[in-house]
Each structure stands twice: as C-alpha cells, then as structure tokens.
mmCIF file of the C-alpha atoms, coordinates in Angstrom:
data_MODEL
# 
_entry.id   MODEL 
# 
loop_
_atom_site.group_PDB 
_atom_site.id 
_atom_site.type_symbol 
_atom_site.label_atom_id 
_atom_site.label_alt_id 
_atom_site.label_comp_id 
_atom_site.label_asym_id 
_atom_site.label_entity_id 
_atom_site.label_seq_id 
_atom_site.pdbx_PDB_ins_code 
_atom_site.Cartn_x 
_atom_site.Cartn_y 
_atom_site.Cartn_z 
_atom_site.occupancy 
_atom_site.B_iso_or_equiv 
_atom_site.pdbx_formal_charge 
_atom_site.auth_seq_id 
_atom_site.auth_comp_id 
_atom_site.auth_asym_id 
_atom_site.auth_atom_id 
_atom_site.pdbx_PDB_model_num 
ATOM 1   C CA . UNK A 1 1   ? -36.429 29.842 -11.497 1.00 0.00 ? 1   UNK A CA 1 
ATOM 2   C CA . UNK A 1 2   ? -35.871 32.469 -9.439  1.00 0.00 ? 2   UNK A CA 1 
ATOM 3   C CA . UNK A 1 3   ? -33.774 32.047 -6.123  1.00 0.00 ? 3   UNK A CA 1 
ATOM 4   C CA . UNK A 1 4   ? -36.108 31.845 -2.672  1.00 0.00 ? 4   UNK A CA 1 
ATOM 5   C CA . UNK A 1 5   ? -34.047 34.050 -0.963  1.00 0.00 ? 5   UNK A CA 1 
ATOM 6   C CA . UNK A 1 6   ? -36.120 34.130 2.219   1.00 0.00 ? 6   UNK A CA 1 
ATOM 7   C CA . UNK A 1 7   ? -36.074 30.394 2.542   1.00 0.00 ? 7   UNK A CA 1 
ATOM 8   C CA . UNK A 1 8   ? -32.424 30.469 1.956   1.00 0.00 ? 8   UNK A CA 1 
ATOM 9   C CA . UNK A 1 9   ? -31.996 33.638 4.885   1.00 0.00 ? 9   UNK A CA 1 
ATOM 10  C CA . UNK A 1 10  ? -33.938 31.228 7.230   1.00 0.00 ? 10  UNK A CA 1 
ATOM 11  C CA . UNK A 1 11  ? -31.453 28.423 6.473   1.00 0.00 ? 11  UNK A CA 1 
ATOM 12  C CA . UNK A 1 12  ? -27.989 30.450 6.544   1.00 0.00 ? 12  UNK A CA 1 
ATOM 13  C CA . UNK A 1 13  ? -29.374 31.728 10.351  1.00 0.00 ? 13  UNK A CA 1 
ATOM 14  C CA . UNK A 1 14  ? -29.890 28.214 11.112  1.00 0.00 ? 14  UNK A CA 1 
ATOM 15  C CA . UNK A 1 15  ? -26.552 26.920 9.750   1.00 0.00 ? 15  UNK A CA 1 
ATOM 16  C CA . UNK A 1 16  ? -25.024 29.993 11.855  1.00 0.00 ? 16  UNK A CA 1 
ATOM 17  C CA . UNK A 1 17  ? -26.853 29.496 15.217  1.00 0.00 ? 17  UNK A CA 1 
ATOM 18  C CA . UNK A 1 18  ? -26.198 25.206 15.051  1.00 0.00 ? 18  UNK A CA 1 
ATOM 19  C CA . UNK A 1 19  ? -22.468 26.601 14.918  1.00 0.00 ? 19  UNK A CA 1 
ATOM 20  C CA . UNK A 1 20  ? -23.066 29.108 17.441  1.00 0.00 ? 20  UNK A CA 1 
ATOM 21  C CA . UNK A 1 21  ? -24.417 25.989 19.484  1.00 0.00 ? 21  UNK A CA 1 
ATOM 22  C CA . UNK A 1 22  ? -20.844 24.506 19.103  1.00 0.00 ? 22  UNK A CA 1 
ATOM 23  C CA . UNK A 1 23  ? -18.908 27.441 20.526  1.00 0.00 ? 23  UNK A CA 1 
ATOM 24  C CA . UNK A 1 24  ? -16.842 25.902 23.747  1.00 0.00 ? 24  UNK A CA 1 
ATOM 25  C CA . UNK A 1 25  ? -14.123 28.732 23.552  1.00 0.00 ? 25  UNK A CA 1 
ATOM 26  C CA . UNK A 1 26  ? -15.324 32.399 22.980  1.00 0.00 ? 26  UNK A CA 1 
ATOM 27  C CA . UNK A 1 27  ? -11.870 33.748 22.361  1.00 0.00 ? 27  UNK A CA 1 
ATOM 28  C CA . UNK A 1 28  ? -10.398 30.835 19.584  1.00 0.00 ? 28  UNK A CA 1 
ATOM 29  C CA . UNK A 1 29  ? -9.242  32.717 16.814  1.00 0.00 ? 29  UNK A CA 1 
ATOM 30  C CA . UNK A 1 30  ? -11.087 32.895 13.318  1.00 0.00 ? 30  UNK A CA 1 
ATOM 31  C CA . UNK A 1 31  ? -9.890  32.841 10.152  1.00 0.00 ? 31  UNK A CA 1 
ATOM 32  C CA . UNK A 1 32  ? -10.058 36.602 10.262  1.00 0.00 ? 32  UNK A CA 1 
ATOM 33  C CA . UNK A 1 33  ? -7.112  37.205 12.182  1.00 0.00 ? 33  UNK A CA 1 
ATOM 34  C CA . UNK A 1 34  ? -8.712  40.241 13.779  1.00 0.00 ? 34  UNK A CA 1 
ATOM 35  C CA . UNK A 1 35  ? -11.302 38.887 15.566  1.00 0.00 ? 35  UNK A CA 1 
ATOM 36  C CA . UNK A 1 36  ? -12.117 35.669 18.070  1.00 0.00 ? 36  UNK A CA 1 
ATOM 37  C CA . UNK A 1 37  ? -14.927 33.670 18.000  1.00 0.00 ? 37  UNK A CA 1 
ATOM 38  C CA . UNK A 1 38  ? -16.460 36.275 20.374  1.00 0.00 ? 38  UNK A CA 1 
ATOM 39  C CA . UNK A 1 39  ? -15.862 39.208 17.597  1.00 0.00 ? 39  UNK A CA 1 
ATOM 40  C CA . UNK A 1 40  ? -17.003 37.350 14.569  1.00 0.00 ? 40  UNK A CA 1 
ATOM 41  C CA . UNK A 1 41  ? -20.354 36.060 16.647  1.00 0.00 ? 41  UNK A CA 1 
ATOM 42  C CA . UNK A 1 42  ? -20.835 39.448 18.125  1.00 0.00 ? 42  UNK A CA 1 
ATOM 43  C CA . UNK A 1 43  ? -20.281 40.961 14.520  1.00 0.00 ? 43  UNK A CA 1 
ATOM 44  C CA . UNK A 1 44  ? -23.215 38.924 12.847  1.00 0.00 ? 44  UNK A CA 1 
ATOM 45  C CA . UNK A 1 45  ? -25.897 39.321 15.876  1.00 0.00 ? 45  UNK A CA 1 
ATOM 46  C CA . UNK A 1 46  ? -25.217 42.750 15.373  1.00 0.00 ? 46  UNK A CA 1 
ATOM 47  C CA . UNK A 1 47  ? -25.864 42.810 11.771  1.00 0.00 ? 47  UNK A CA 1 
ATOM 48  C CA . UNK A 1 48  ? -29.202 40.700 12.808  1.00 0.00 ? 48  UNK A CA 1 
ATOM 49  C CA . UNK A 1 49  ? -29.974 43.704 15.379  1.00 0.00 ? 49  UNK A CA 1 
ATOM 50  C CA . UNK A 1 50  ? -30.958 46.414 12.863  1.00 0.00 ? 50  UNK A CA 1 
ATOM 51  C CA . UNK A 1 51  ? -32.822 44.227 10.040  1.00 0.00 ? 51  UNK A CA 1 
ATOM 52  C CA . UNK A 1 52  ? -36.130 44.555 11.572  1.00 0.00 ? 52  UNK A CA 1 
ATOM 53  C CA . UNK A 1 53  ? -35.687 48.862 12.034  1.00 0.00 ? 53  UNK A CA 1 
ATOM 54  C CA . UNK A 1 54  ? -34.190 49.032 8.724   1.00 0.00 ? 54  UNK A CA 1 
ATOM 55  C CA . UNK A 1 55  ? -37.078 46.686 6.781   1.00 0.00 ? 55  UNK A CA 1 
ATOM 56  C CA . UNK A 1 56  ? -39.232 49.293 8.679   1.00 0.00 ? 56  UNK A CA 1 
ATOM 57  C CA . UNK A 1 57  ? -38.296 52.068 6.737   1.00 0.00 ? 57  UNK A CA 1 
ATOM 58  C CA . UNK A 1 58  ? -35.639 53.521 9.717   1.00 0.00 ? 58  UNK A CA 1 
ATOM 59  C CA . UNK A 1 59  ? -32.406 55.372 8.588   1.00 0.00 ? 59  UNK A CA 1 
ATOM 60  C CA . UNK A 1 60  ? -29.518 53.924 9.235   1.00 0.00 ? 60  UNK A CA 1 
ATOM 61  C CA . UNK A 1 61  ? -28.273 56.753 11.474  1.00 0.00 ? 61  UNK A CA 1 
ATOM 62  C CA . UNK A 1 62  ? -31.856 55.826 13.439  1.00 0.00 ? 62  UNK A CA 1 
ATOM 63  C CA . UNK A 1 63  ? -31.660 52.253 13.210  1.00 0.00 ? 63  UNK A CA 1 
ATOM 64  C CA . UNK A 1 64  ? -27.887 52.701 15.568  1.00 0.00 ? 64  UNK A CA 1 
ATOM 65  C CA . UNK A 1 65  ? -29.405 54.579 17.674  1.00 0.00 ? 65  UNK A CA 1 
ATOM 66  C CA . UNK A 1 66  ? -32.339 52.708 18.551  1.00 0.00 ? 66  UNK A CA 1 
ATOM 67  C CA . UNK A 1 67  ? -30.606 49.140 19.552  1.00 0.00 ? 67  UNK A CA 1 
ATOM 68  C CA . UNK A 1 68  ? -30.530 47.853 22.442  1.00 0.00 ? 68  UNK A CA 1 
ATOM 69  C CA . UNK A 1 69  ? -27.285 46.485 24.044  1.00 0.00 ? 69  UNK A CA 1 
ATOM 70  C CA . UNK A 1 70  ? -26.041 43.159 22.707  1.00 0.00 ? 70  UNK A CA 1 
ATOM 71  C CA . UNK A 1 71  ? -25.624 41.026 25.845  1.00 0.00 ? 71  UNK A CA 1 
ATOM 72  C CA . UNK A 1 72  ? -23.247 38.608 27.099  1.00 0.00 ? 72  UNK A CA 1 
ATOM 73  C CA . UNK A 1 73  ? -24.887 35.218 26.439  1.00 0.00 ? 73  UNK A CA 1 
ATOM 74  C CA . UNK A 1 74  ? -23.838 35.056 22.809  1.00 0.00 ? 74  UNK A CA 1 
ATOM 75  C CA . UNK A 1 75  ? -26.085 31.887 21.943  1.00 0.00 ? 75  UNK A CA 1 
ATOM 76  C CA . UNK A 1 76  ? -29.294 33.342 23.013  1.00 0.00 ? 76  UNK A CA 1 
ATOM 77  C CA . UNK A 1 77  ? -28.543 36.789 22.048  1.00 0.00 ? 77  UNK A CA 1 
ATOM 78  C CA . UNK A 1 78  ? -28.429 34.885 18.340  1.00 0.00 ? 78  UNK A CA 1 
ATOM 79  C CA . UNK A 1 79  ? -30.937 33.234 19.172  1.00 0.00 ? 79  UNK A CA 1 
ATOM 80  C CA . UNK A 1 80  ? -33.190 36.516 19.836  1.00 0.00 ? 80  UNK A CA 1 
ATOM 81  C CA . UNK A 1 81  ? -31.640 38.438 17.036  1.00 0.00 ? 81  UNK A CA 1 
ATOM 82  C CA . UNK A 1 82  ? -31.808 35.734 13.998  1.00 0.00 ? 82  UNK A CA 1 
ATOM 83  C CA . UNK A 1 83  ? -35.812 35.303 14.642  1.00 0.00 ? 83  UNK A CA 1 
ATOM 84  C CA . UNK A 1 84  ? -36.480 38.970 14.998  1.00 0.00 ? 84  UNK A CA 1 
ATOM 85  C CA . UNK A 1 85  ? -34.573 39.098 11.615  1.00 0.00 ? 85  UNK A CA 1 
ATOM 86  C CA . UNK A 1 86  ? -36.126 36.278 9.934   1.00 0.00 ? 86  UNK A CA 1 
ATOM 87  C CA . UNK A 1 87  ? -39.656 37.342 11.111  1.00 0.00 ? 87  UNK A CA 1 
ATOM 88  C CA . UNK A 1 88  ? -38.810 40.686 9.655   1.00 0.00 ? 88  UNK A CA 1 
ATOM 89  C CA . UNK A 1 89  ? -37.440 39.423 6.399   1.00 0.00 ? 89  UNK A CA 1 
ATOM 90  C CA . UNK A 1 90  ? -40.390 37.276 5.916   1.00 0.00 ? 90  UNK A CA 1 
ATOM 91  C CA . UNK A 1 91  ? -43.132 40.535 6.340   1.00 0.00 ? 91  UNK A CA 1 
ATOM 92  C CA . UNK A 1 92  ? -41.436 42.884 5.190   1.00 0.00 ? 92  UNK A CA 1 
ATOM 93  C CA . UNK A 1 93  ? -43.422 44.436 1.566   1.00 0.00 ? 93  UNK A CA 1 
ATOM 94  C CA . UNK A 1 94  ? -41.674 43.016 -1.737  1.00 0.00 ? 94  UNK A CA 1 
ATOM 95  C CA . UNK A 1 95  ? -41.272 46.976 -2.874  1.00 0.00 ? 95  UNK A CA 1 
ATOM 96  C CA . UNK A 1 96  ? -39.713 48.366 0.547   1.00 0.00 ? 96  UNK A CA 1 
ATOM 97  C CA . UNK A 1 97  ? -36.115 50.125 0.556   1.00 0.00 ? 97  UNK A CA 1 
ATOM 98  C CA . UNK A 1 98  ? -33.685 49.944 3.072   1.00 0.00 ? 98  UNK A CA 1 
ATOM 99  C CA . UNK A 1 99  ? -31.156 52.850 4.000   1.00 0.00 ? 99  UNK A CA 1 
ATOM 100 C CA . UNK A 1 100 ? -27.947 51.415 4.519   1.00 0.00 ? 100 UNK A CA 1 
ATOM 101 C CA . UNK A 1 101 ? -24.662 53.365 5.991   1.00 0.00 ? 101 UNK A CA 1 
ATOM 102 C CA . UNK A 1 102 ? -23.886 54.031 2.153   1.00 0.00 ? 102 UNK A CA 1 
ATOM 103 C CA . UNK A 1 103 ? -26.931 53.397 0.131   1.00 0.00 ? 103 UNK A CA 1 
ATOM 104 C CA . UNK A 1 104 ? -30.332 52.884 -0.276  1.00 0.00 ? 104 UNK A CA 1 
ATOM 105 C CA . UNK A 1 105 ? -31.054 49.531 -1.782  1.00 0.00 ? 105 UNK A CA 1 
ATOM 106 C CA . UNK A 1 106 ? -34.383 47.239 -2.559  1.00 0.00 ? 106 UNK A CA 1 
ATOM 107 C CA . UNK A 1 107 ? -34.886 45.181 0.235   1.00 0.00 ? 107 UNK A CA 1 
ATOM 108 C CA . UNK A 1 108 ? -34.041 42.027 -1.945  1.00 0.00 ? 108 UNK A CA 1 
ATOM 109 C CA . UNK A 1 109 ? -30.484 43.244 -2.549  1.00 0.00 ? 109 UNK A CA 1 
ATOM 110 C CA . UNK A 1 110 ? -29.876 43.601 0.739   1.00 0.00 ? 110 UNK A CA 1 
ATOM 111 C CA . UNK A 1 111 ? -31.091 40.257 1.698   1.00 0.00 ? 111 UNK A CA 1 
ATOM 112 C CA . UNK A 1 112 ? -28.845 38.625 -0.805  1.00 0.00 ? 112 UNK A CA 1 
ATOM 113 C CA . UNK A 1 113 ? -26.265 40.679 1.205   1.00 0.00 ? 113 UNK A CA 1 
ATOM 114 C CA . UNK A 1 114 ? -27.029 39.539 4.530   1.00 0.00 ? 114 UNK A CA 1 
ATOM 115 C CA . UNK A 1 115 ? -27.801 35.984 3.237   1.00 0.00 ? 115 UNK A CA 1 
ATOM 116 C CA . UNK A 1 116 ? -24.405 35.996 1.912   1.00 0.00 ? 116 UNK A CA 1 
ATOM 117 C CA . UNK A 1 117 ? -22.492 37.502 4.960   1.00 0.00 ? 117 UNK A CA 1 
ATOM 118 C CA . UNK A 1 118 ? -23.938 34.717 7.525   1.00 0.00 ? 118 UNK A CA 1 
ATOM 119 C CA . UNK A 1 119 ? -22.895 32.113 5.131   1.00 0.00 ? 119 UNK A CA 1 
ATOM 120 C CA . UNK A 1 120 ? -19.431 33.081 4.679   1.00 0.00 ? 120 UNK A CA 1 
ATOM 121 C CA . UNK A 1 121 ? -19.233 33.869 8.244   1.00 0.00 ? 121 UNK A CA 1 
ATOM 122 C CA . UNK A 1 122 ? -20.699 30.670 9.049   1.00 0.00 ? 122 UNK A CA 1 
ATOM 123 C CA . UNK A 1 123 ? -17.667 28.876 7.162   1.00 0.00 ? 123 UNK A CA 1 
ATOM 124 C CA . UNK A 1 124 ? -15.399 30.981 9.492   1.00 0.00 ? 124 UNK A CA 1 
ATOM 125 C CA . UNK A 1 125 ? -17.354 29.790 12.555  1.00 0.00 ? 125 UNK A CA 1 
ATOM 126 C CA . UNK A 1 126 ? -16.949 26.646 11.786  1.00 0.00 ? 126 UNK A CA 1 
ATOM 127 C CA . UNK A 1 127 ? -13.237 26.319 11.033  1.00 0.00 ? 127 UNK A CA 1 
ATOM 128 C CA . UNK A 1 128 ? -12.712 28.508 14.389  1.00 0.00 ? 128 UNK A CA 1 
ATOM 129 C CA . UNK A 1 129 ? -14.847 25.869 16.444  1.00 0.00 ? 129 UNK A CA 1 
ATOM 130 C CA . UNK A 1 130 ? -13.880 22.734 14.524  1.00 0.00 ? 130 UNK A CA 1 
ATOM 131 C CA . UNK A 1 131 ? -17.576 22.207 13.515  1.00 0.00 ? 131 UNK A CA 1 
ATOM 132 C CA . UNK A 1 132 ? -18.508 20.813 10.493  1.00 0.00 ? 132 UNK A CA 1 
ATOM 133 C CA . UNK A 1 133 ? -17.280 23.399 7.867   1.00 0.00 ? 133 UNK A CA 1 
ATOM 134 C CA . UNK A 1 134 ? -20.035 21.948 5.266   1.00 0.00 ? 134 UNK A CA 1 
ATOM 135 C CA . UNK A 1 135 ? -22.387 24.658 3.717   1.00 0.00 ? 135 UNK A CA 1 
ATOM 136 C CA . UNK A 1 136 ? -25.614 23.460 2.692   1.00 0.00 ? 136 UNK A CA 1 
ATOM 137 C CA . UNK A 1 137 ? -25.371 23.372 -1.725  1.00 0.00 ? 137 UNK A CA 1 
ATOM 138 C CA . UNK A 1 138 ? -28.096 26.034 -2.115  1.00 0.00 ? 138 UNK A CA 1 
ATOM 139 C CA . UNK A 1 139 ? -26.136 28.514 -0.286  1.00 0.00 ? 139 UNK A CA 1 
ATOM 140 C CA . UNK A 1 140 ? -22.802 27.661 -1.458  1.00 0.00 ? 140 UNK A CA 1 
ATOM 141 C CA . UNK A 1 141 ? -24.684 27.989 -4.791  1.00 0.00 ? 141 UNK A CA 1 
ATOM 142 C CA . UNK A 1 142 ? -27.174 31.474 -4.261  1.00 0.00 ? 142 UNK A CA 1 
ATOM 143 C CA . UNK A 1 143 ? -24.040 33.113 -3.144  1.00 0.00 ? 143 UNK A CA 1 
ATOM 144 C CA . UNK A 1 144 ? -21.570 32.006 -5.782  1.00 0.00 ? 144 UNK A CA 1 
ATOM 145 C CA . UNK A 1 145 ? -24.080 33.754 -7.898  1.00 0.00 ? 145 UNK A CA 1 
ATOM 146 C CA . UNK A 1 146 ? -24.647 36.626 -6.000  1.00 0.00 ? 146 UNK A CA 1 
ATOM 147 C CA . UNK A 1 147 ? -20.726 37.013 -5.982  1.00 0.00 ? 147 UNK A CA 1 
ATOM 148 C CA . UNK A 1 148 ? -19.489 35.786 -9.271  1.00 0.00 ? 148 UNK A CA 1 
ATOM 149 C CA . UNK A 1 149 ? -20.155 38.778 -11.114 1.00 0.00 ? 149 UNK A CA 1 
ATOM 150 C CA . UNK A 1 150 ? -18.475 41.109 -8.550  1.00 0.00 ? 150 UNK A CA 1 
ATOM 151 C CA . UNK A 1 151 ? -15.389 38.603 -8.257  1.00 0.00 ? 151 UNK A CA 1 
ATOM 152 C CA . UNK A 1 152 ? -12.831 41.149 -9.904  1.00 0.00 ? 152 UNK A CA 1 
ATOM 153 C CA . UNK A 1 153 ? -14.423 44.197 -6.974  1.00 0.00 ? 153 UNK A CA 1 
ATOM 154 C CA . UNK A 1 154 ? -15.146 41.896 -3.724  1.00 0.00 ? 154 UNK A CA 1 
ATOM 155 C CA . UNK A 1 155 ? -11.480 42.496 -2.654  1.00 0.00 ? 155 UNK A CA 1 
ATOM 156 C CA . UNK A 1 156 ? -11.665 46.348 -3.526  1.00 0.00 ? 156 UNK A CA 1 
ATOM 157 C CA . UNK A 1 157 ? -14.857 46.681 -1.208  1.00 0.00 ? 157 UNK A CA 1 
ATOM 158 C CA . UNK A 1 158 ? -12.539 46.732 1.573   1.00 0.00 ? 158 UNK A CA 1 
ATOM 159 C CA . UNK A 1 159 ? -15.335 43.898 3.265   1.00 0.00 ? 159 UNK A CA 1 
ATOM 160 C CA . UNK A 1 160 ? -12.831 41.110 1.978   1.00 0.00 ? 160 UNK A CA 1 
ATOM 161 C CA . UNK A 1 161 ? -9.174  40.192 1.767   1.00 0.00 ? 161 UNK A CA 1 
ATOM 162 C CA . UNK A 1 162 ? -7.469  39.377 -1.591  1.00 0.00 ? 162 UNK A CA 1 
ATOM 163 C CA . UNK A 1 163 ? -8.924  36.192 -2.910  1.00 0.00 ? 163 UNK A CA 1 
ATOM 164 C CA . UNK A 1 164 ? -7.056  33.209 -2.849  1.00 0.00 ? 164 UNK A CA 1 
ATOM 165 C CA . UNK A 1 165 ? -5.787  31.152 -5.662  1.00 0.00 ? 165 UNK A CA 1 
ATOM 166 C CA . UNK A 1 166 ? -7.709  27.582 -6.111  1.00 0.00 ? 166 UNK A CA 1 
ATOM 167 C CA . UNK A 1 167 ? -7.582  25.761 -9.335  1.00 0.00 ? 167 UNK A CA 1 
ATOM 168 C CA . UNK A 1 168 ? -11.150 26.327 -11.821 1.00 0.00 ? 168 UNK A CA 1 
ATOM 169 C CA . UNK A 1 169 ? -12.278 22.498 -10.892 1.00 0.00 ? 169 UNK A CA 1 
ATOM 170 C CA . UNK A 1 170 ? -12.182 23.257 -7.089  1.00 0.00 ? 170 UNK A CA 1 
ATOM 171 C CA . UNK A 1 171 ? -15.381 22.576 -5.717  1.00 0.00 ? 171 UNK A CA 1 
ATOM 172 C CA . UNK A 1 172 ? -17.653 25.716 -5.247  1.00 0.00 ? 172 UNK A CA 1 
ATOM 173 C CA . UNK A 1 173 ? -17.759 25.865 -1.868  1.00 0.00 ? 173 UNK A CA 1 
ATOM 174 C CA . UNK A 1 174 ? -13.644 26.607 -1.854  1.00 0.00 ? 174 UNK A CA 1 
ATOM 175 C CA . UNK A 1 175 ? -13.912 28.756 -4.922  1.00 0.00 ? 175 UNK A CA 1 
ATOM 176 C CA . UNK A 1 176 ? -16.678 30.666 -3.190  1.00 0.00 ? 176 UNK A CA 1 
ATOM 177 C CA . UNK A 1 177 ? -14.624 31.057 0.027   1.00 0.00 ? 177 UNK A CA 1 
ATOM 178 C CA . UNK A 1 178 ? -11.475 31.722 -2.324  1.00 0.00 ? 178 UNK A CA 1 
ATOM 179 C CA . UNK A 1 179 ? -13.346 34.816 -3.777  1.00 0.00 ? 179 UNK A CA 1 
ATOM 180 C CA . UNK A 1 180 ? -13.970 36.517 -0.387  1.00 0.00 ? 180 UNK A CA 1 
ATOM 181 C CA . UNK A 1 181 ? -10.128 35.612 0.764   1.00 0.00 ? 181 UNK A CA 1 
ATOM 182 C CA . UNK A 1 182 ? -10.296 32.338 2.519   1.00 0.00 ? 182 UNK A CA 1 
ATOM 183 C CA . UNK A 1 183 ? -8.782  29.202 2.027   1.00 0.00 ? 183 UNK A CA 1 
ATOM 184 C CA . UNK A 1 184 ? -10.807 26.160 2.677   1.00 0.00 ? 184 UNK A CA 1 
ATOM 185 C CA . UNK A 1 185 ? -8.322  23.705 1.238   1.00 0.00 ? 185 UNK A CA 1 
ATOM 186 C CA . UNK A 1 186 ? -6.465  23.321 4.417   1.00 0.00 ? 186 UNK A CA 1 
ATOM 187 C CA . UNK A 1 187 ? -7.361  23.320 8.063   1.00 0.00 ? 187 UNK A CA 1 
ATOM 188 C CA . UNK A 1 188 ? -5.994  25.988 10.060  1.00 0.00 ? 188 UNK A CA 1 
# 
C-alpha cells in the first residue's frame, strides 16, 4: 500500500500548530541548543512560506525573493502558512518538480521531506513546551521509513546531529528521534 503522504502532511501541520497552540514562553530553549522556541517555530513557518511558489514551478532563488515578511504573532503566522502549504500540496500536479537550494526533486520527495521535518520538529516543540511529546503512529512510522535507509548519511547531511544510541527494542518513536540526534528517553 502505498503511503498517503498528503494526508499524512495535513496531519504533521496539525500536530505542529496544536503545539504551537501550547507555546506560553517564546524564548524556552529546544532541544536544539541553538535555537528557542521562537527560532525553531519561526524556522518551520518559514519552510511552510515557500511550498506554494516552489509547487508552482518558482526557483528557489525566486521563491526567497518573493516572501513576504514572517510576522510577529507566531500562532497565526502558522496558522496562515501551514494552510497555504497544505492547499498547495494537495493541487499541486502528481508529475511537478520542485527546485530546491541544491536540487531539483519530484514533488513527492520533497513532501516526504517536509512531512518529515515538521514531525521531528514537532517532537522538539513539544519537549521545549512540555506538551505532549506523542507523535501520531503513522508519522512516527512514514518517517522511520523515509529515514531508515539514509540512517548511516542523516548525520553527514549536516541537517542533524550524531544519532544517539537507544537499544534495537526501543520503541520507534525514540529510535526515529535517535536517528536524527535526539534523545527521547529522558526529559530535558
């Protein structure tokens, strides 16, 4: 059967934004010790920004420069961004390619990818907000598969930290979160 990856896009936004919902303090720290809860929210509206000009056949280099500003309301600026991206995801033609900073990709690979990123970030929203930290099984699963055969290169990507050692009977959520360099076993 082969994975609905536009149902499960619509489902990672919604898992994000009910987290975003939950944001009382907009500078907590993440598990990425780089950024706040401002940065790593910020960080995936952004991502959400360009979808719609890239599943329209922009460049990348075009796709920048036509965004508007991101602004300071955080939850509605999500809010705004996810459904524009959604709405595009869901129209956009089976056989379009999108040009990416590095690459030009079918659109279904890079829907995995986003897919992916707003679950894992969603995890990270979660332990920074002290939300449920739960990931719905059919993400946790899509993106296990998605990343399991890239487990050895995630880290090398530069997009992830060294993964972190669980034990092979972990559940998948932690061995998923172990791959990109997070450790769910313990609460920060």
């Amino acid at each position: 059967m082969a994975t609905d990856w536009i149902a499960l896009q619509a489902l990672a936004a919604a898992e994000f934004g009910r987290r975003v919902a939950a944001v009382t303090d907009w500078d907590a720290p993440t598990p990425d010790s780089e950024w706040t809860t401002r940065d790593l929210v910020t960080h995936v509206v952004d991502e959400q920004r360009w979808i719609p000009l890239l599943l329209s056949g922009c460049e990348y280099e075009q796709a920048q420069a036509d965004l508007e500003e991101i602004g300071e309301d955080l939850t509605a600026e999500w809010t705004k961004h996810a459904t524009r991206a959604t709405e595009a995801w869901r129209n956009a033609p089976a056989d379009v390619h999108v040009h990416l900073s590095t690459d030009v990709v079918p659109a279904h690979e890079y829907l995995a990818e986003q897919t992916s990123d707003i679950t894992i970030h969603t995890w990270d929203l979660a332990r920074a907000t002290g939300s449920d930290e739960t990931l719905p099984t059919e993400l946790v699963e899509a993106v296990w598969h998605q990343f399991e055969p890239k487990i050895e290169d995630l880290a090398a990507t530069g997009l992830y930290a060294a993964p972190v050692q669980v034990h092979d009977d972990a559940p998948l959520q932690v061995r998923l979160l172990a791959v990109t360099g997070r450790d769910a076993r313990v609460n920060a």
